[in-house]
ZAMARGU-4260 file (C-alpha; in steps of 0.2 Angstrom, whole numbers, plus 5000, padded with zeros to 4 digits):
<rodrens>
0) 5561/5567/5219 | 5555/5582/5228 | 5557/5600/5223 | 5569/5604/5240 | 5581/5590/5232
5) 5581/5597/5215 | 5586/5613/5222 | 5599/5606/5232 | 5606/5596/5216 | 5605/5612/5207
10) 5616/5622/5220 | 5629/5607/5221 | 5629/5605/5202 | 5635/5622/5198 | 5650/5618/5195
15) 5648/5607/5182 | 5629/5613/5172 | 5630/5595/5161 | 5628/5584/5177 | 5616/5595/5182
20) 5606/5595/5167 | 5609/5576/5167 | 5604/5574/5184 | 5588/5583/5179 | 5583/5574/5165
25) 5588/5558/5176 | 5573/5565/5188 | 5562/5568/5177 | 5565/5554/5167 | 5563/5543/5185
30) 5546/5556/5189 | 5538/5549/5170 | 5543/5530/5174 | 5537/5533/5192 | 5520/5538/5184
35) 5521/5525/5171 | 5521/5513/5184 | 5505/5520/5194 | 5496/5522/5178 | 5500/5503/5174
40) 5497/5499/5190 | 5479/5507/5192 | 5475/5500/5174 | 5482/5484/5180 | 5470/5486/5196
45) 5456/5493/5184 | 5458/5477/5174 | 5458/5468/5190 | 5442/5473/5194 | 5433/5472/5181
50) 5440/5454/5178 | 5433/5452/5195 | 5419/5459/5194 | 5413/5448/5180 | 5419/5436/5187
55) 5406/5438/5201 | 5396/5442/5187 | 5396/5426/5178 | 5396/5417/5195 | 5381/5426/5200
60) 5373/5420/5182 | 5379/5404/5184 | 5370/5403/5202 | 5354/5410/5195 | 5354/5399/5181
65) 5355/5384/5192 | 5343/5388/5204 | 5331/5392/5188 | 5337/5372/5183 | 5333/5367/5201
70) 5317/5375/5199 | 5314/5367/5180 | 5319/5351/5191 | 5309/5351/5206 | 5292/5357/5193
75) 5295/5345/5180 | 5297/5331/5196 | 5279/5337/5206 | 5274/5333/5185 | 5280/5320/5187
80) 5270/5314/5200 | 5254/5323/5199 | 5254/5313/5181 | 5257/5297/5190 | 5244/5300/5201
85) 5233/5305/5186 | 5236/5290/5176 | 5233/5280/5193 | 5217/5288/5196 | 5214/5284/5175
90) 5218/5267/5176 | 5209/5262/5191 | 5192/5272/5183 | 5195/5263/5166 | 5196/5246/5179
95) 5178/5251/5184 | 5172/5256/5170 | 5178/5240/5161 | 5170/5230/5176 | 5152/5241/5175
100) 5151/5238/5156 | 5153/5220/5158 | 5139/5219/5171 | 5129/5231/5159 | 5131/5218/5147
105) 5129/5203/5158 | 5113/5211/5163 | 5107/5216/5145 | 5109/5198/5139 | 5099/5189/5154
110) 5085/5205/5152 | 5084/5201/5132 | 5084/5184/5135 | 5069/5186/5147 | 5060/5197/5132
115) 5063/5185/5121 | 5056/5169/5131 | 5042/5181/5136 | 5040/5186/5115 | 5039/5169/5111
120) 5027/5165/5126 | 5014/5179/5121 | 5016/5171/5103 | 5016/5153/5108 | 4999/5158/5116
125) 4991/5170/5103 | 4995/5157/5092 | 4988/5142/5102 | 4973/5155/5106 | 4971/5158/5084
130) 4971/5140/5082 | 4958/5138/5095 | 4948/5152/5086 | 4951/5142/5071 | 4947/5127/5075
135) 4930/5134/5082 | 4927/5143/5066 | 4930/5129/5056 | 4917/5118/5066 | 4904/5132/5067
140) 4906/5133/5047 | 4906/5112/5045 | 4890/5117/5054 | 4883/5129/5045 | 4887/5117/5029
145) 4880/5103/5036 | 4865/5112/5041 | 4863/5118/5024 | 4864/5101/5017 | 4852/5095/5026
150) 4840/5110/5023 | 4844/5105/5004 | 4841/5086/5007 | 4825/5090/5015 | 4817/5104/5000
155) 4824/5090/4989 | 4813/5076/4994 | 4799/5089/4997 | 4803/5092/4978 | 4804/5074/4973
160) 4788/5070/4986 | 4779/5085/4976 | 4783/5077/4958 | 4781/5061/4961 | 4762/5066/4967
165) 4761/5077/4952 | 4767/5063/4940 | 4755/5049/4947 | 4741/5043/4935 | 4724/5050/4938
170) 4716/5034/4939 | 4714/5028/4958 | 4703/5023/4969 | 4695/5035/4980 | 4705/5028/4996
175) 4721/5034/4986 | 4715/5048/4981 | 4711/5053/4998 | 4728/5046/5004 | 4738/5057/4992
180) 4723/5073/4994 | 4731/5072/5013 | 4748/5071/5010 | 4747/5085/4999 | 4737/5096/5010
185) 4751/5089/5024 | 4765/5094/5011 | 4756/5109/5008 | 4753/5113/5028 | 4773/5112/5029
190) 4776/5125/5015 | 4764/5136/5023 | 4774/5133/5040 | 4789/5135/5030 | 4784/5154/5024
195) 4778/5158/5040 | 4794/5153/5049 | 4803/5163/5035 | 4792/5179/5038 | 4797/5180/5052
200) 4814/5177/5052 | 4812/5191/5042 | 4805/5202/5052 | 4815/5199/5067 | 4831/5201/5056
205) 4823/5219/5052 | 4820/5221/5068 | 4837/5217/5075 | 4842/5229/5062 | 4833/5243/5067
210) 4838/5238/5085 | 4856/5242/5080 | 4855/5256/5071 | 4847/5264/5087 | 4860/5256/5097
215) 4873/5266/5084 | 4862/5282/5087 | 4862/5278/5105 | 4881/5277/5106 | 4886/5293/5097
220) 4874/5302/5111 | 4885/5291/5122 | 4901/5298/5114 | 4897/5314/5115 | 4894/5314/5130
225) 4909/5308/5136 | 4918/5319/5126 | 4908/5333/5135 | 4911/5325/5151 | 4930/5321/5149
230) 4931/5341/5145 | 4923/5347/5162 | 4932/5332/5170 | 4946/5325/5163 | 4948/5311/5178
235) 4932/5310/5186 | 4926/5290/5187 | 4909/5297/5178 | 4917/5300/5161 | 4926/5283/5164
240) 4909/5276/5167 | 4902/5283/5151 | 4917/5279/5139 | 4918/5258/5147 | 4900/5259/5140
245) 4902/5268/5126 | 4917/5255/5120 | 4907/5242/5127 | 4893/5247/5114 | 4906/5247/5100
250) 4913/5232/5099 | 4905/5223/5114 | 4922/5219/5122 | 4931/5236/5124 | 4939/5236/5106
255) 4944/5253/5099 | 4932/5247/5082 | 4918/5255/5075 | 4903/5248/5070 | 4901/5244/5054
260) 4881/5250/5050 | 4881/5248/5030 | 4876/5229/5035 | 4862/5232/5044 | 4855/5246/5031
265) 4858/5233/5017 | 4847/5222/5027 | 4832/5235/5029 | 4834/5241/5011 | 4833/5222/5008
270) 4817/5218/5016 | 4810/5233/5008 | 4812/5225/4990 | 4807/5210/4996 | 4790/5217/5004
275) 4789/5226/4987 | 4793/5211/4978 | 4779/5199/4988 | 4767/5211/4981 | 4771/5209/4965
280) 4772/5191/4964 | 4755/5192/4971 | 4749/5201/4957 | 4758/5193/4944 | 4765/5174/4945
285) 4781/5172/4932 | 4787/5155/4933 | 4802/5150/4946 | 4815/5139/4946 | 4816/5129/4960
290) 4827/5117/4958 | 4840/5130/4957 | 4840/5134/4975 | 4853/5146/4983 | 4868/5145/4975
295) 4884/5136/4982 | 4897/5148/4981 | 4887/5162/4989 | 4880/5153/5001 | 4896/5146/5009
300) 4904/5161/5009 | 4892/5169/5020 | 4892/5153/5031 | 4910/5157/5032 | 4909/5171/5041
305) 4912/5168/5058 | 4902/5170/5076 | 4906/5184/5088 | 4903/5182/5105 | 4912/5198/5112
310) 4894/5200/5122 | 4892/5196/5141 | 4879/5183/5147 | 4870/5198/5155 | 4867/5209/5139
315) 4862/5193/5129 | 4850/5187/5141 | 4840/5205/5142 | 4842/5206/5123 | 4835/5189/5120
320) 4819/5192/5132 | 4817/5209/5124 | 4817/5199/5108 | 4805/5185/5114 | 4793/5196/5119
325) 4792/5204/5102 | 4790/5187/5095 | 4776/5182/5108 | 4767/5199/5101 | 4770/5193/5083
330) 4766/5176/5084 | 4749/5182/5093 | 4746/5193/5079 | 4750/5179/5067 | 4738/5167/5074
335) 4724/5180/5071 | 4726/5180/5054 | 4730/5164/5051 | 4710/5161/5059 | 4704/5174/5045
340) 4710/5165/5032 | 4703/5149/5025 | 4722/5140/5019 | 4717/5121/5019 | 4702/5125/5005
345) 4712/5133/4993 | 4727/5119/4995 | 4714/5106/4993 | 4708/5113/4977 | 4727/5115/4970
350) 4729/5099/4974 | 4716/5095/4964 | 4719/5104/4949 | 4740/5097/4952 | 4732/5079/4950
355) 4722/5082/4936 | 4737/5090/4928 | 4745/5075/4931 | 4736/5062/4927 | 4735/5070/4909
360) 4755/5069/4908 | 4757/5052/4916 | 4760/5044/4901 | 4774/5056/4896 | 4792/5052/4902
365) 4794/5062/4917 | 4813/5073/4915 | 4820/5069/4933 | 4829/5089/4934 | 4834/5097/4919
370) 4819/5104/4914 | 4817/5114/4932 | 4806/5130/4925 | 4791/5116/4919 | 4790/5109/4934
375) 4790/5127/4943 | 4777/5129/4932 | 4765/5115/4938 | 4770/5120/4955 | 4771/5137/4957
380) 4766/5140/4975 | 4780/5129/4978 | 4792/5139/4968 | 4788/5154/4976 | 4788/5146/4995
385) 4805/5141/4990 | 4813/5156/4984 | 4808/5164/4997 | 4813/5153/5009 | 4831/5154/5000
390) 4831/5172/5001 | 4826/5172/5020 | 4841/5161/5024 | 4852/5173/5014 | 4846/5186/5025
395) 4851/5177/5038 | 4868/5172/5032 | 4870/5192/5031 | 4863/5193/5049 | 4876/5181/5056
400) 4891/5194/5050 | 4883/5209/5063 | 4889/5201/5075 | 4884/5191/5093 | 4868/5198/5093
405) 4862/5190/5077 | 4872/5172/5079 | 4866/5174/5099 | 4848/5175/5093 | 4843/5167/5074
410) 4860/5154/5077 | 4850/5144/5085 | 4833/5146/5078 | 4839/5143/5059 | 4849/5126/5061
415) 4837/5109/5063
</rodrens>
């Protein structure tokens, strides 16, 4: 109600001042419910818009939240398939490598078999090759063995020969007496032979000897001068040169072995007792047993050691001439003493004095062996030709352990 109206209820309601004061309070009553009502109504509107506008609120959320889900969605799905293309790629690699490792073994099997075959091959063959060796050995030792038999079986029946001349009786005719004064002077002709031969087996054995030890001296100036050589130039063909003939020197075949030169000084330090020895015997004439001999045991063990031929034909045949020549000079040398000497005299007279000897001890019973040092006794020329000639073939049993040198050049010589 405006103003203007209340003034015009006012002027028409003098009359009565309680209708007025009603219709006033009516106004103002209608003027607070008028503002009741717009208060309402804009808390109403207020509410409705807020409402609203969380509404849009939570719809907005809602939107946002769904794209993120789509988003979630479509991330997890590329995933998805990246890690079925992974495990694609995975499985087809493990198919590959699966297929690889069984041709990898496939091919490890056939190479291990082909080893093996060619193991056993190279085995098969060394072995058949040590048998070969073996059986070579073990005919080069029935050799040897037969050899020394037979070198047994002949002092043997120069022994017996020698006895039963010894043992004869005294009392003969002058035609058997002759007979048996020639056989002894032949029997003591091949003793003298048989000592010869043995000096010089000797002496060549020394000289080999001292031909190796220079050969060792030679080689260590060899050595070191491919050591000299292989530090100025490490790859030049002259240090190959000089190491291929400085193995070569060694061992004969290209072996990485050294020689062993404690033989060769046993046999120089040998010869020198046995030079010393000689003299002795000269001087003073023990009695020897000859029927002893060289013993068994020690003799077969040298003739077991076996023949090395690691040389070429060449060498050998240079060595051997070299050799030759030095026994041309000695045997020259030999024959000039031999004229100075008057041998066949003095057997005679031994022979004479052996028969006299014997025709006092015809009558006793002659012991045939166990009594060797008596014998020795009547026959001491022969004891000493024999012992010596026992220690000359140990020499040469030593000899035959240096190597293809020493087999190459006494092998031949020694054996019948």
């Amino acid at each position: 109600m405006s103003a203007s109206e209340a003034g015009a209820g006012l002027r028409d309601a003098r009359p009565g001042s309680e209708v007025e004061r009603l219709r006033q309070e009516l106004a103002a009553v209608r003027q607070r419910l008028e503002e009741e009502v717009a208060y309402h109504r804009a808390k109403a509107e207020t509410s409705r818009q807020q409402i609203e506008a969380q509404h849009l609120r939570q719809q907005a959320a809602e939107v946002a939240r769904r794209r993120r889900l789509e988003d979630q969605v479509a991330t997890l799905e590329a995933q998805l398939r990246e890690s079925r293309d992974h495990g694609d790629r995975v499985q087809r690699r493990y198919d590959e490598l699966a297929n690889q490792f069984l041709q990898q073994e496939e091919s490890t099997r056939h190479s291990v078999q082909e080893e093996v075959a060619r193991y056993k091959a190279a085995a098969q063959s060394a072995w058949q090759s040590a048998e070969e060796e073996l059986a070579r050995m073990e005919g080069e030792m029935h050799r040897l063995r037969e050899a020394l038999n037979a070198e047994r079986s002949r002092s043997r029946q120069l022994e017996e020969t020698l006895r039963s001349l010894q043992g004869l009786d005294g009392n003969v005719d002058e035609d058997e007496a002759d007979s048996l004064r020639g056989e002894l002077s032949t029997l003591r002709k091949a003793l003298d032979l048989s000592e010869r031969r043995r000096v010089q087996l000797q002496q060549r054995t020394v000289r080999l000897a001292e031909q190796l030890v220079g050969m060792q001296g030679k080689v260590s100036e060899l050595q070191q001068s491919a050591e000299d050589t292989d530090k100025a130039r490490a790859d030049s063909e002259g240090a190959a040169q000089v190491r291929n003939v400085y193995r070569s020197f060694h061992t004969g075949a290209g072996n990485p072995t050294q020689v062993d030169l404690s033989e060769a000084n046993a046999i120089l330090r040998a010869a020198a007792a046995q030079n010393a020895v000689d003299a002795e015997s000269k001087k003073a004439a023990p009695a020897l047993d000859v029927s002893g001999g060289l013993d068994d045991d020690i003799a077969e063990e040298f003739l077991l050691m076996s023949a090395d031929s690691s040389l070429d034909a060449g060498k050998l045949e240079r060595l051997q001439q070299q050799v030759e020549k030095q026994e041309a000079q000695d045997r020259a040398r030999q024959t000039v003493q031999t004229a100075r000497r008057n041998v066949f005299l003095e057997d005679e007279q031994d022979a004479a004095a052996a028969a006299g000897k014997a025709h006092q001890s015809a009558r006793k019973p002659v012991a045939p062996s166990p009594q060797p040092v008596r014998e020795a006794r009547a026959g001491l020329s022969l004891g000493q030709h024999f012992s010596k000639l026992a220690q000359g073939l140990l020499v040469v049993a030593l000899l035959l352990a240096l190597g293809g040198i020493a087999i190459w050049f006494l092998g031949v010589d020694i054996l019948p």
